[in-house]
mmCIF file as Biopython writes it, N, C-alpha, C and O atoms, coordinates in Angstrom:
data_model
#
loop_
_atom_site.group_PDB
_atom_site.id
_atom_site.type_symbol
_atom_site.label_atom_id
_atom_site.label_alt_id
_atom_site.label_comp_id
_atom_site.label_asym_id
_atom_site.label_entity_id
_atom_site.label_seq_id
_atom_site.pdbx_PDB_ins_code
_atom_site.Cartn_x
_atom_site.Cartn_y
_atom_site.Cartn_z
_atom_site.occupancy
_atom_site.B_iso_or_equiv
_atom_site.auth_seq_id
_atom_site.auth_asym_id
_atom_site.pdbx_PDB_model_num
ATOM 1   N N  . UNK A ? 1  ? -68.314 -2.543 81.497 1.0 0.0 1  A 1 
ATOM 2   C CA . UNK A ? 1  ? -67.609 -1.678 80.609 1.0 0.0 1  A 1 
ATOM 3   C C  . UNK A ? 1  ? -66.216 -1.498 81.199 1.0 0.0 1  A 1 
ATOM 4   O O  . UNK A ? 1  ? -65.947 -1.132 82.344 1.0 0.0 1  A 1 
ATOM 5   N N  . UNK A ? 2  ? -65.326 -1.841 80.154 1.0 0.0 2  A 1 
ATOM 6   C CA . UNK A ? 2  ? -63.904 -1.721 80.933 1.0 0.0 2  A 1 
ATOM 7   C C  . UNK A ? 2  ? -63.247 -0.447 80.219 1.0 0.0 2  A 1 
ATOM 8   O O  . UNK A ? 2  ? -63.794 0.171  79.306 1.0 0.0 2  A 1 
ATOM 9   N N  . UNK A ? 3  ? -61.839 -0.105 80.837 1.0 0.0 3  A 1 
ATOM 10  C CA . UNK A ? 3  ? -61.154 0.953  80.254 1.0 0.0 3  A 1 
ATOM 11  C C  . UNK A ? 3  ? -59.726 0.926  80.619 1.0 0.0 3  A 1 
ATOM 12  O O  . UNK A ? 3  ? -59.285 0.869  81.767 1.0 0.0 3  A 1 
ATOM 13  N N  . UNK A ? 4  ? -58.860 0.987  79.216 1.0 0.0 4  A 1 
ATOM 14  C CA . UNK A ? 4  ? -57.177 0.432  80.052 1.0 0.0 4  A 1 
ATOM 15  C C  . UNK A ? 4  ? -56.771 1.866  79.185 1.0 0.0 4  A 1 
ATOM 16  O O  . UNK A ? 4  ? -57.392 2.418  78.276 1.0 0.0 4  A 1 
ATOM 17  N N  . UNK A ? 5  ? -55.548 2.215  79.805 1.0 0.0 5  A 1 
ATOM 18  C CA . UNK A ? 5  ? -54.789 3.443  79.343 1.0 0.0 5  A 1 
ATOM 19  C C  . UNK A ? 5  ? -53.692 2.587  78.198 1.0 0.0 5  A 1 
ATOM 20  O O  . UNK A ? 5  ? -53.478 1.375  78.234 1.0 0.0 5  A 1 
ATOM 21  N N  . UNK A ? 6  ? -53.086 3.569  77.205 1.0 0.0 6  A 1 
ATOM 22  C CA . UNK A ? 6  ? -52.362 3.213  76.639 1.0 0.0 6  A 1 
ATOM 23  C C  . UNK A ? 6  ? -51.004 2.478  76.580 1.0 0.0 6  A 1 
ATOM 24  O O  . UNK A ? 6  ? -50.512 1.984  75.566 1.0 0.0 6  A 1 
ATOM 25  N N  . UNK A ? 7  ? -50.369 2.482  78.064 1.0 0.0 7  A 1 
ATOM 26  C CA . UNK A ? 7  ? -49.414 1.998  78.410 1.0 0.0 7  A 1 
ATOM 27  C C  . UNK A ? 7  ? -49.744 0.992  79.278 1.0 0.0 7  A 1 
ATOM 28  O O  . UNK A ? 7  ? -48.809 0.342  79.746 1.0 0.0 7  A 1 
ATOM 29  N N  . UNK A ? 8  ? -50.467 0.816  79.485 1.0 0.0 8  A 1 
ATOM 30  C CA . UNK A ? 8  ? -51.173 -0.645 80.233 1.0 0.0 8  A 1 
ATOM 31  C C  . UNK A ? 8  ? -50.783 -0.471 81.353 1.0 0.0 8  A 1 
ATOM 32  O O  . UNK A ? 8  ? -50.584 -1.548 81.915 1.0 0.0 8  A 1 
ATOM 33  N N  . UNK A ? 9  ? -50.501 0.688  82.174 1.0 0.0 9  A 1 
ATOM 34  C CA . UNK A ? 9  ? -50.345 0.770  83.789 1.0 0.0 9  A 1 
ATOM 35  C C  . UNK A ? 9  ? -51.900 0.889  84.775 1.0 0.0 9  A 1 
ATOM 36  O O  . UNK A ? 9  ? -52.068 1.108  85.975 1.0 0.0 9  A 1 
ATOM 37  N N  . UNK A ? 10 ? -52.666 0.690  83.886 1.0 0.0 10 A 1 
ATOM 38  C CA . UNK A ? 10 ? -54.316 0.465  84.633 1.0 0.0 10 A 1 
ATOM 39  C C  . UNK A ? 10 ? -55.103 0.430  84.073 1.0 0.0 10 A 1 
ATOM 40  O O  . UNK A ? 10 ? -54.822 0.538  82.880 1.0 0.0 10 A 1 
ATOM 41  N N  . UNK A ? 11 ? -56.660 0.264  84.395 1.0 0.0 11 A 1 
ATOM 42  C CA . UNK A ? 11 ? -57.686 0.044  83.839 1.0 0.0 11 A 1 
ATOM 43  C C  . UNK A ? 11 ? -58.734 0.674  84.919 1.0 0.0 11 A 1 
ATOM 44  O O  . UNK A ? 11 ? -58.247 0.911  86.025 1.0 0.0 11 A 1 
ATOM 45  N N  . UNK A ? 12 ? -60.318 1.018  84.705 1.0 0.0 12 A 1 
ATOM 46  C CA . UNK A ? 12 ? -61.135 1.284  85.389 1.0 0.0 12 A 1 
ATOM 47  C C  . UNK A ? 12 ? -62.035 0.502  84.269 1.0 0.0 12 A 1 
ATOM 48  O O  . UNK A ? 12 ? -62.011 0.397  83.043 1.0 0.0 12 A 1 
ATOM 49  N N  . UNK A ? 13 ? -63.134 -0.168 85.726 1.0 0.0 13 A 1 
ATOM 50  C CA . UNK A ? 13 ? -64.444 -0.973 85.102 1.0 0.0 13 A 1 
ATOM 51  C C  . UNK A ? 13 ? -65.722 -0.905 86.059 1.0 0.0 13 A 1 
ATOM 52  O O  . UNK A ? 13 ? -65.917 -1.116 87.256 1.0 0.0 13 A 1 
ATOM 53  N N  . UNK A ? 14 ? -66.251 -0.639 85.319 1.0 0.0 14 A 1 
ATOM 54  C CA . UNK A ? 14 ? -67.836 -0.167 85.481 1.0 0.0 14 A 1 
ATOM 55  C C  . UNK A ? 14 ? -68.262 -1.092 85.578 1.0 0.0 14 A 1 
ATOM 56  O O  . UNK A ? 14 ? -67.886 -1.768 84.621 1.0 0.0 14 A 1 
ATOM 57  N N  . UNK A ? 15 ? -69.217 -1.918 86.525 1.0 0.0 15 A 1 
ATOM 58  C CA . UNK A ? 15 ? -69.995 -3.215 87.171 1.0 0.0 15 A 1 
ATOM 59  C C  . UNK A ? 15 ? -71.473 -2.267 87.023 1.0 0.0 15 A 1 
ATOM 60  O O  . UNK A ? 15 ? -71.530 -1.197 87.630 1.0 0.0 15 A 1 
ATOM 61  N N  . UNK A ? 16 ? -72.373 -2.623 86.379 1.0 0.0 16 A 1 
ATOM 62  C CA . UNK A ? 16 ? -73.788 -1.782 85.706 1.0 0.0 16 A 1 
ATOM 63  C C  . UNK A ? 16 ? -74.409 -2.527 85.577 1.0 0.0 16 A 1 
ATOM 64  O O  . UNK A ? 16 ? -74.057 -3.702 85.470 1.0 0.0 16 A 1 
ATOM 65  N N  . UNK A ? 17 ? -75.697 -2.068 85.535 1.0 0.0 17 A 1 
ATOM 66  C CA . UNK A ? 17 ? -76.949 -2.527 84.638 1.0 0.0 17 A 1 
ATOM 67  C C  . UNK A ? 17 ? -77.264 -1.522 83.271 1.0 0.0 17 A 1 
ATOM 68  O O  . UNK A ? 17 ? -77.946 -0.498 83.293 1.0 0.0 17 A 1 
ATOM 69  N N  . UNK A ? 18 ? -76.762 -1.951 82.412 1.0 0.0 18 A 1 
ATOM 70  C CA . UNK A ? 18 ? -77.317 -1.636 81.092 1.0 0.0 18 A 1 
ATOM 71  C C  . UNK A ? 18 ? -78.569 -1.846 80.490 1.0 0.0 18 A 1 
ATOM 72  O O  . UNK A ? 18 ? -79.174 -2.917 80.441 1.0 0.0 18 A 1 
ATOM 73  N N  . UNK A ? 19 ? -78.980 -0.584 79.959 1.0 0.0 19 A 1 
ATOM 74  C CA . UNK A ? 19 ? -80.735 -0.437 79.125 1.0 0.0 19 A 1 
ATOM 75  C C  . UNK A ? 19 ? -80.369 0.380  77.787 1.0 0.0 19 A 1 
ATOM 76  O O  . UNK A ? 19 ? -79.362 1.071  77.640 1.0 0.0 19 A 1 
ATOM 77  N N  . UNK A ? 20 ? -81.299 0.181  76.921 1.0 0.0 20 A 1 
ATOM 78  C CA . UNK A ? 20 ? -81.237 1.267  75.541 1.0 0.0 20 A 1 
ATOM 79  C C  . UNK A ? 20 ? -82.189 1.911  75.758 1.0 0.0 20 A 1 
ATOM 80  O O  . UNK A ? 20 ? -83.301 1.406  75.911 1.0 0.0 20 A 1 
ATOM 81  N N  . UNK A ? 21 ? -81.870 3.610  75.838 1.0 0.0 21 A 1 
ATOM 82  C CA . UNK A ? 21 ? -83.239 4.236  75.722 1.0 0.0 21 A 1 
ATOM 83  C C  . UNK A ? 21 ? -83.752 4.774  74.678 1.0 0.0 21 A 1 
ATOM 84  O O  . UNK A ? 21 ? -83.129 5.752  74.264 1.0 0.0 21 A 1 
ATOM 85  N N  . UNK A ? 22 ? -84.589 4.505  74.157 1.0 0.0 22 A 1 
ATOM 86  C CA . UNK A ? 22 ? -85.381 5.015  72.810 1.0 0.0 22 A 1 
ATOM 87  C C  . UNK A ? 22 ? -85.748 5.566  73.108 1.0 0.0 22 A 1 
ATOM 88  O O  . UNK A ? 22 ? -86.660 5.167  73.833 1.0 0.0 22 A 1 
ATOM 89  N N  . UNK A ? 23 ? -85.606 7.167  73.009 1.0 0.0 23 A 1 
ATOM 90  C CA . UNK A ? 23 ? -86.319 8.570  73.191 1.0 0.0 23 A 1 
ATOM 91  C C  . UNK A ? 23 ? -85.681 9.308  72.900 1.0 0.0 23 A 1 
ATOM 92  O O  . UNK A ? 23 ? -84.737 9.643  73.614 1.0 0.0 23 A 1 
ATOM 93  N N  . UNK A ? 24 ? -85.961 9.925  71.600 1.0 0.0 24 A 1 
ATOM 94  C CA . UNK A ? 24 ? -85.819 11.071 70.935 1.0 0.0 24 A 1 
ATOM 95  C C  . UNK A ? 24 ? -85.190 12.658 71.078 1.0 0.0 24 A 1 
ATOM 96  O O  . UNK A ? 24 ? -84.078 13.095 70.782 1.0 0.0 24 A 1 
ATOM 97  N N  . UNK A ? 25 ? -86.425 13.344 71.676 1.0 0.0 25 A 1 
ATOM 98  C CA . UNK A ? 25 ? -85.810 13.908 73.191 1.0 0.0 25 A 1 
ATOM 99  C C  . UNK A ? 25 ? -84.946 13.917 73.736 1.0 0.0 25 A 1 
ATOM 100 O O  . UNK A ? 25 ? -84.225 14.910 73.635 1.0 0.0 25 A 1 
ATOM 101 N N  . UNK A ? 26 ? -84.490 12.644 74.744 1.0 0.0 26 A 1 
ATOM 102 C CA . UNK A ? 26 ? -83.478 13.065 75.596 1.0 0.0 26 A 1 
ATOM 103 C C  . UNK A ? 26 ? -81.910 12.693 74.497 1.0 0.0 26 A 1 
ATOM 104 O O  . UNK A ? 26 ? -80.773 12.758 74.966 1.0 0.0 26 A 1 
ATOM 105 N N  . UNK A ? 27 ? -82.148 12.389 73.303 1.0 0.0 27 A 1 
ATOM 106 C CA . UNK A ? 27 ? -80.954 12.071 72.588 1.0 0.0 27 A 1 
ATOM 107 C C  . UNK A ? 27 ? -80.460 13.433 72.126 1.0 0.0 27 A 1 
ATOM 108 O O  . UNK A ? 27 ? -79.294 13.769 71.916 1.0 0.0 27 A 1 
ATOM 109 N N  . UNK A ? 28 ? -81.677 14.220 71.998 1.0 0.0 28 A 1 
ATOM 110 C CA . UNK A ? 28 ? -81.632 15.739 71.505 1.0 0.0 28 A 1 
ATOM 111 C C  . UNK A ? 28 ? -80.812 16.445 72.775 1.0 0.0 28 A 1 
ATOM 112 O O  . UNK A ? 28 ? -79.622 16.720 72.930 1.0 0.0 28 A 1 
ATOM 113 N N  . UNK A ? 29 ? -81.616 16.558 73.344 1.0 0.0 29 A 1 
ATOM 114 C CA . UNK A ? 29 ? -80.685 17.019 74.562 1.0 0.0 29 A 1 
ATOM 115 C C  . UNK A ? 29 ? -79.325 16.648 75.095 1.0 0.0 29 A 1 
ATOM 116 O O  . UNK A ? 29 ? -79.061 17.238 76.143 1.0 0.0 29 A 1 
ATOM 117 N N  . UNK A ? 30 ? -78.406 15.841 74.661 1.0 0.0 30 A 1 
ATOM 118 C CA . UNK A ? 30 ? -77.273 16.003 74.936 1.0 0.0 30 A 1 
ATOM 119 C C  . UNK A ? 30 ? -76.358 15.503 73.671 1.0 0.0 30 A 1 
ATOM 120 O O  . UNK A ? 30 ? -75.337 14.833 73.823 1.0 0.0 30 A 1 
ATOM 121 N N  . UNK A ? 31 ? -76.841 15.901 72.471 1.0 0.0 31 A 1 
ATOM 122 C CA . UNK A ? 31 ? -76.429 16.103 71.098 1.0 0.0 31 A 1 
ATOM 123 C C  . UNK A ? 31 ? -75.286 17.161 71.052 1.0 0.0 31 A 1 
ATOM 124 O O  . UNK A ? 31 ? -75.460 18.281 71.534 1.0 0.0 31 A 1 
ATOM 125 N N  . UNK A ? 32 ? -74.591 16.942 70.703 1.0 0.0 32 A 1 
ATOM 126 C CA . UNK A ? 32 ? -73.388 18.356 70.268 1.0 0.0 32 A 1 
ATOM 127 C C  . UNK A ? 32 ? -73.091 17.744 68.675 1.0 0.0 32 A 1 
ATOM 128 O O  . UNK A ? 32 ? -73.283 16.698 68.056 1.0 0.0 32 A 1 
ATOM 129 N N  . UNK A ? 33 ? -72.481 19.136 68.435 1.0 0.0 33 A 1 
ATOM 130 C CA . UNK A ? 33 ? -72.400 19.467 66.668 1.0 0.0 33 A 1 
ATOM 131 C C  . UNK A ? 33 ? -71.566 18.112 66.437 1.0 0.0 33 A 1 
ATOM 132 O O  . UNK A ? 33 ? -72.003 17.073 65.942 1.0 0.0 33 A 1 
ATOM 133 N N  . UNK A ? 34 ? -70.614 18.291 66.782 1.0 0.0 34 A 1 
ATOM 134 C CA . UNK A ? 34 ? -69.348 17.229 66.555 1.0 0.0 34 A 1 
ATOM 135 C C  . UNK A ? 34 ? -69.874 15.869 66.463 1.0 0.0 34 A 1 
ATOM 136 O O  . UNK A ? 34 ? -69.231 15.010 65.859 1.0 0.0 34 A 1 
ATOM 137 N N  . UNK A ? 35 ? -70.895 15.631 66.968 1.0 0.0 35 A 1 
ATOM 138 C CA . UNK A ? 35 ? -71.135 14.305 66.991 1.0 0.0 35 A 1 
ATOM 139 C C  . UNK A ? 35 ? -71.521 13.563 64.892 1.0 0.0 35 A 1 
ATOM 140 O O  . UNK A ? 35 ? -71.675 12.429 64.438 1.0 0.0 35 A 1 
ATOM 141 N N  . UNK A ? 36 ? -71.521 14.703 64.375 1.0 0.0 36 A 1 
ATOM 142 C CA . UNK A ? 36 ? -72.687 14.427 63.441 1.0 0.0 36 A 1 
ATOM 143 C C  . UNK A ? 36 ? -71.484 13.456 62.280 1.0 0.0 36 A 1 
ATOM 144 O O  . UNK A ? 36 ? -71.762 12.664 61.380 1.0 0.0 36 A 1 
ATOM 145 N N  . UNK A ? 37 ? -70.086 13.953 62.797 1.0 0.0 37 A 1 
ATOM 146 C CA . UNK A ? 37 ? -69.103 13.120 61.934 1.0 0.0 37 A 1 
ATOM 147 C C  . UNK A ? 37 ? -69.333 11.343 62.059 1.0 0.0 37 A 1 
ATOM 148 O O  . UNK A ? 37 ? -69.130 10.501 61.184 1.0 0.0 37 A 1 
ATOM 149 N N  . UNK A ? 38 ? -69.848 11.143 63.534 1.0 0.0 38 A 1 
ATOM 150 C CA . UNK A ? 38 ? -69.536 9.625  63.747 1.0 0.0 38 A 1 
ATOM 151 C C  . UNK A ? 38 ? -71.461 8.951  63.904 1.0 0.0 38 A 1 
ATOM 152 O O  . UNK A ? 38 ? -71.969 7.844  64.084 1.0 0.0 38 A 1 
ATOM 153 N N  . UNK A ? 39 ? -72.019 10.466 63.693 1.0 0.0 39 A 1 
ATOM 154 C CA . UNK A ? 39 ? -73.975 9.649  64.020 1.0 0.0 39 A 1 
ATOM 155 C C  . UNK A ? 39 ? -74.246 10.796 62.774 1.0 0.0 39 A 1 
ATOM 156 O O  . UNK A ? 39 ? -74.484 11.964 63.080 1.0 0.0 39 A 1 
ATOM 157 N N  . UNK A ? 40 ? -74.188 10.352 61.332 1.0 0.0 40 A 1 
ATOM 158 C CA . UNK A ? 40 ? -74.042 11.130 60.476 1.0 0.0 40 A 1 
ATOM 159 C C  . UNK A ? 40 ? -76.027 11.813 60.622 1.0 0.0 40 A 1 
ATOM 160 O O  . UNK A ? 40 ? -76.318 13.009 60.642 1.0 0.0 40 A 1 
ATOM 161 N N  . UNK A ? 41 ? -76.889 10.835 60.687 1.0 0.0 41 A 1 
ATOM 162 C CA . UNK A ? 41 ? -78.408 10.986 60.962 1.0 0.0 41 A 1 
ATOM 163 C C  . UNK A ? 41 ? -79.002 11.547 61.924 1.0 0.0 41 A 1 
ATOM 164 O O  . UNK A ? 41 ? -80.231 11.511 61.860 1.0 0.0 41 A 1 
ATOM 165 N N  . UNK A ? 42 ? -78.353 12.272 63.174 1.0 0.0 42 A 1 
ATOM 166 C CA . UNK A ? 42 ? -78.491 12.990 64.385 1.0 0.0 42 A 1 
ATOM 167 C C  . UNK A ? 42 ? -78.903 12.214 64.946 1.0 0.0 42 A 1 
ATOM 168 O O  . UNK A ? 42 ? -78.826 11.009 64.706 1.0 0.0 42 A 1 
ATOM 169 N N  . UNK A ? 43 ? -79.653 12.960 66.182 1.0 0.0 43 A 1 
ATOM 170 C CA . UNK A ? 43 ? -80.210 12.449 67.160 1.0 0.0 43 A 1 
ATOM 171 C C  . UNK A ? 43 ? -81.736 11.906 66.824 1.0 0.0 43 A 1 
ATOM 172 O O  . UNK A ? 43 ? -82.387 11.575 67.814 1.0 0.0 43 A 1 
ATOM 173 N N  . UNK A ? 44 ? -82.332 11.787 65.622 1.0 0.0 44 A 1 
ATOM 174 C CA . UNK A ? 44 ? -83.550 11.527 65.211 1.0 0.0 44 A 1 
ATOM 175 C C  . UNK A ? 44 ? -83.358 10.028 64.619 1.0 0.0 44 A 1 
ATOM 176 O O  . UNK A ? 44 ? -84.210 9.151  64.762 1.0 0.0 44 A 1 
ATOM 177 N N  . UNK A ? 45 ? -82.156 9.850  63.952 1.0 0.0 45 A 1 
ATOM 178 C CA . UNK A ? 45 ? -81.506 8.590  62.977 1.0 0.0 45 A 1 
ATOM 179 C C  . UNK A ? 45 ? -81.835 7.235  63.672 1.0 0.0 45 A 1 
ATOM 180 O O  . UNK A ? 45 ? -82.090 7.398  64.866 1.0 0.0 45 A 1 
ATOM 181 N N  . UNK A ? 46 ? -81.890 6.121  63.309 1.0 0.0 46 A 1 
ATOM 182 C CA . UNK A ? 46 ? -81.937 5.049  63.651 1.0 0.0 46 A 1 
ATOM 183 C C  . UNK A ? 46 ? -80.180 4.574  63.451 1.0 0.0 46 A 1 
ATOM 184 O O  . UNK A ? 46 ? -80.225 3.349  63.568 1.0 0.0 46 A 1 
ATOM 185 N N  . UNK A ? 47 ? -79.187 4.839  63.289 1.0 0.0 47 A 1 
ATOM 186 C CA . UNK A ? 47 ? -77.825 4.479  63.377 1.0 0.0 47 A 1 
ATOM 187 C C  . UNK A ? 47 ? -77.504 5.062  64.636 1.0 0.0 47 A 1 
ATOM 188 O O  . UNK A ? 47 ? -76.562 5.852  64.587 1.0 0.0 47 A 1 
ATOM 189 N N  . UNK A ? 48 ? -78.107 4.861  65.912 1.0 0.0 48 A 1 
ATOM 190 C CA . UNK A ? 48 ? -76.877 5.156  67.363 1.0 0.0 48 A 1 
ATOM 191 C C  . UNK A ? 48 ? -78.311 4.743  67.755 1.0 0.0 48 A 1 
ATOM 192 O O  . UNK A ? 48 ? -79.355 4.646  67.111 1.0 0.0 48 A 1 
ATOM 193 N N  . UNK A ? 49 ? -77.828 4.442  69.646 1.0 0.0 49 A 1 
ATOM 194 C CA . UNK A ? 49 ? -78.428 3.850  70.352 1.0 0.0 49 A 1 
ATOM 195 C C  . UNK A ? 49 ? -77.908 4.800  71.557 1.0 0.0 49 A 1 
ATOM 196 O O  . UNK A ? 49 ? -76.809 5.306  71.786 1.0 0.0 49 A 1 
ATOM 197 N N  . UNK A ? 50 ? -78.994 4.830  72.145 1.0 0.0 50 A 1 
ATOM 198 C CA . UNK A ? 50 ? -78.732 5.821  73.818 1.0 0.0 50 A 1 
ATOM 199 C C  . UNK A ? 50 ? -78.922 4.968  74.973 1.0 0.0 50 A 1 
ATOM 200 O O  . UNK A ? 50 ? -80.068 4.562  75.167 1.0 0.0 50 A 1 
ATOM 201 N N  . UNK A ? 51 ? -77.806 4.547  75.947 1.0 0.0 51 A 1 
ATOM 202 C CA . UNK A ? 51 ? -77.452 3.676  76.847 1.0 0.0 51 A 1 
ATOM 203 C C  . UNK A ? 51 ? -77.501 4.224  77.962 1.0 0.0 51 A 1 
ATOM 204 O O  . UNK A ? 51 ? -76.748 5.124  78.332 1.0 0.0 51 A 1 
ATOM 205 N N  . UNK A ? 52 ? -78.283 3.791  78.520 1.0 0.0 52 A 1 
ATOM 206 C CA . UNK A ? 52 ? -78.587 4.535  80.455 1.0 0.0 52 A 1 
ATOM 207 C C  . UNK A ? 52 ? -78.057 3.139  80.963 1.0 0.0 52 A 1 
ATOM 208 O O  . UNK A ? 52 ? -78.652 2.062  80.995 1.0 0.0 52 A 1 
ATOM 209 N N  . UNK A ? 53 ? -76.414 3.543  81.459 1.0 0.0 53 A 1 
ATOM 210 C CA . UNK A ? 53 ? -75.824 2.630  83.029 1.0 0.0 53 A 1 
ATOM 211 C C  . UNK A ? 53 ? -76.307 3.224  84.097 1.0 0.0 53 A 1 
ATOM 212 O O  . UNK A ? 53 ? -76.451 4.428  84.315 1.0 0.0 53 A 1 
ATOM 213 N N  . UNK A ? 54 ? -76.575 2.216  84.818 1.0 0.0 54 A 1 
ATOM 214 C CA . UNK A ? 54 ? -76.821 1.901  86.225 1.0 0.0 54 A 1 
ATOM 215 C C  . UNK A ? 54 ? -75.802 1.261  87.324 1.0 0.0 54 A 1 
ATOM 216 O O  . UNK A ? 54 ? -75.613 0.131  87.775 1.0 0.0 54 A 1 
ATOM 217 N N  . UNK A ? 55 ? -75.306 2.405  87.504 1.0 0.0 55 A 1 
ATOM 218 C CA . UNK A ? 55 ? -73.404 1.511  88.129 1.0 0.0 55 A 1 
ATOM 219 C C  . UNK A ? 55 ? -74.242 1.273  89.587 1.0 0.0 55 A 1 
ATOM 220 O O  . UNK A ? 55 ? -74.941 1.872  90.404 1.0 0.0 55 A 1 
ATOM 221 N N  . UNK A ? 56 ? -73.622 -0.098 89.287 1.0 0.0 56 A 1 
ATOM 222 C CA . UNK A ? 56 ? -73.580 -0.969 90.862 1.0 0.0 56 A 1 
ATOM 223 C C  . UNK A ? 56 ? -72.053 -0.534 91.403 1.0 0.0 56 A 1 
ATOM 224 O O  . UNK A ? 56 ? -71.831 0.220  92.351 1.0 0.0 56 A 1 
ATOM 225 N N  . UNK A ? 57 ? -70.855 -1.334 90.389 1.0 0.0 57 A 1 
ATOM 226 C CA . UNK A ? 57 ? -69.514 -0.993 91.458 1.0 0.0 57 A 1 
ATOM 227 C C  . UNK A ? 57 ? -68.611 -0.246 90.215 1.0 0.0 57 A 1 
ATOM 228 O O  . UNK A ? 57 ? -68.971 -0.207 89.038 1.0 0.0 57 A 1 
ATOM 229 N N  . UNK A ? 58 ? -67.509 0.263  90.691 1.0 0.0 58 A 1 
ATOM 230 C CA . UNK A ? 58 ? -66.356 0.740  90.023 1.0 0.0 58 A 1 
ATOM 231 C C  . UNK A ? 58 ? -65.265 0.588  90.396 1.0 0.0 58 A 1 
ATOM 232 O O  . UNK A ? 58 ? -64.867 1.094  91.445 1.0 0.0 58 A 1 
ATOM 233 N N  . UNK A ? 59 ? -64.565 -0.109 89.663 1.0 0.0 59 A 1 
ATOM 234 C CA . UNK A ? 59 ? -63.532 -1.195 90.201 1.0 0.0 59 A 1 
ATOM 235 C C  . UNK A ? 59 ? -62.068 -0.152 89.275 1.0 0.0 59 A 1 
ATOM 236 O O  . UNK A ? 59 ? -62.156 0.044  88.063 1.0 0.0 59 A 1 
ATOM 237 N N  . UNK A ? 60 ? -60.668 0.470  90.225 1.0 0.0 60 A 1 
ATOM 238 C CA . UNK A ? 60 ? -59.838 1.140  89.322 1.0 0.0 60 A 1 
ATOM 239 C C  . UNK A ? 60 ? -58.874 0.644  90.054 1.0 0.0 60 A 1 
ATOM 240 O O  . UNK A ? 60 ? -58.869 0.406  91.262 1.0 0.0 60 A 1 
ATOM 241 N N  . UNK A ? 61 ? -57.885 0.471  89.098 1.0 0.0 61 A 1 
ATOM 242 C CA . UNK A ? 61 ? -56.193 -0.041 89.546 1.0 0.0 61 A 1 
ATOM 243 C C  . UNK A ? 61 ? -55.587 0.771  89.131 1.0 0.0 61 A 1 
ATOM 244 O O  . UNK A ? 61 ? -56.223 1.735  88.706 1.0 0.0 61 A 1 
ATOM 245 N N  . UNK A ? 62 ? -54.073 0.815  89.037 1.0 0.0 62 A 1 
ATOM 246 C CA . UNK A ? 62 ? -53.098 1.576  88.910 1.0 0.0 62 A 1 
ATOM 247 C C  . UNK A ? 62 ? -51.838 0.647  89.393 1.0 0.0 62 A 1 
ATOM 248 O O  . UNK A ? 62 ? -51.455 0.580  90.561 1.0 0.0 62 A 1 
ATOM 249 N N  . UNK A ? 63 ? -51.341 0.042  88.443 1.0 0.0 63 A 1 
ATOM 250 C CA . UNK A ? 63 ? -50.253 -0.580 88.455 1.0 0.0 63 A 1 
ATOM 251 C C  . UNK A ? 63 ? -48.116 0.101  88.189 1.0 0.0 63 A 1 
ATOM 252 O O  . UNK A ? 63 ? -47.095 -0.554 88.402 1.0 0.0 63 A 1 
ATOM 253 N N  . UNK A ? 64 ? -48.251 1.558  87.686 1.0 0.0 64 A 1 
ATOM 254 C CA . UNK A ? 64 ? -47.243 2.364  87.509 1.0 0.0 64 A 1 
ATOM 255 C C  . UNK A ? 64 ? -46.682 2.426  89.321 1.0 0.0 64 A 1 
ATOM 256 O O  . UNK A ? 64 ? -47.453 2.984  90.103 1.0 0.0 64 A 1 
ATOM 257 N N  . UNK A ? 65 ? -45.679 1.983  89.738 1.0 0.0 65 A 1 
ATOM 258 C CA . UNK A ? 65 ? -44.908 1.920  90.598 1.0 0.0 65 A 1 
ATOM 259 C C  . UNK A ? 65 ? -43.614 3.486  90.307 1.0 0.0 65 A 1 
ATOM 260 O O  . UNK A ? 65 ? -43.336 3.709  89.129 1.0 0.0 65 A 1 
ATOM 261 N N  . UNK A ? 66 ? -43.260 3.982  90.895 1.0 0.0 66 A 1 
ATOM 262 C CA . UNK A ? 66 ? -41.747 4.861  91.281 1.0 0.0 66 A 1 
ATOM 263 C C  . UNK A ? 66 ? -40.738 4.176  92.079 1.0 0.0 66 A 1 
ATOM 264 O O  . UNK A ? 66 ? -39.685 4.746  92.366 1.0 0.0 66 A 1 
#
């Protein structure tokens, strides 16, 4: 999983093991209201998927010089 800022002075990347967890439950448990704009079916819906990383490394740069 990578991540660059808008001005392209860096990035951070996540080196993981990725799983989907199907369980109900723990989707409930870290549900907030707001979410319901972009997982219109909640945490019960079959439209979203719950992803447990397993970070091996984390790799961050920073290329902005002074």
């Amino acid at each position: 999983m990578a991540f660059s800022d808008n001005k392209g002075e860096g990035y951070a990347t996540l080196i993981c093991h990725a799983r989907p967890v199907n369980n109900a439950e723990k989707k409930r448990n870290i549900w907030k209201f707001g979410y319901a704009a972009f997982i219109p079916n909640g945490p019960e819906g079959d439209d979203s998927v719950l992803i447990e990383f397993t970070r091996q490394r984390i790799e961050i740069m920073h290329f902005h010089m002074k």
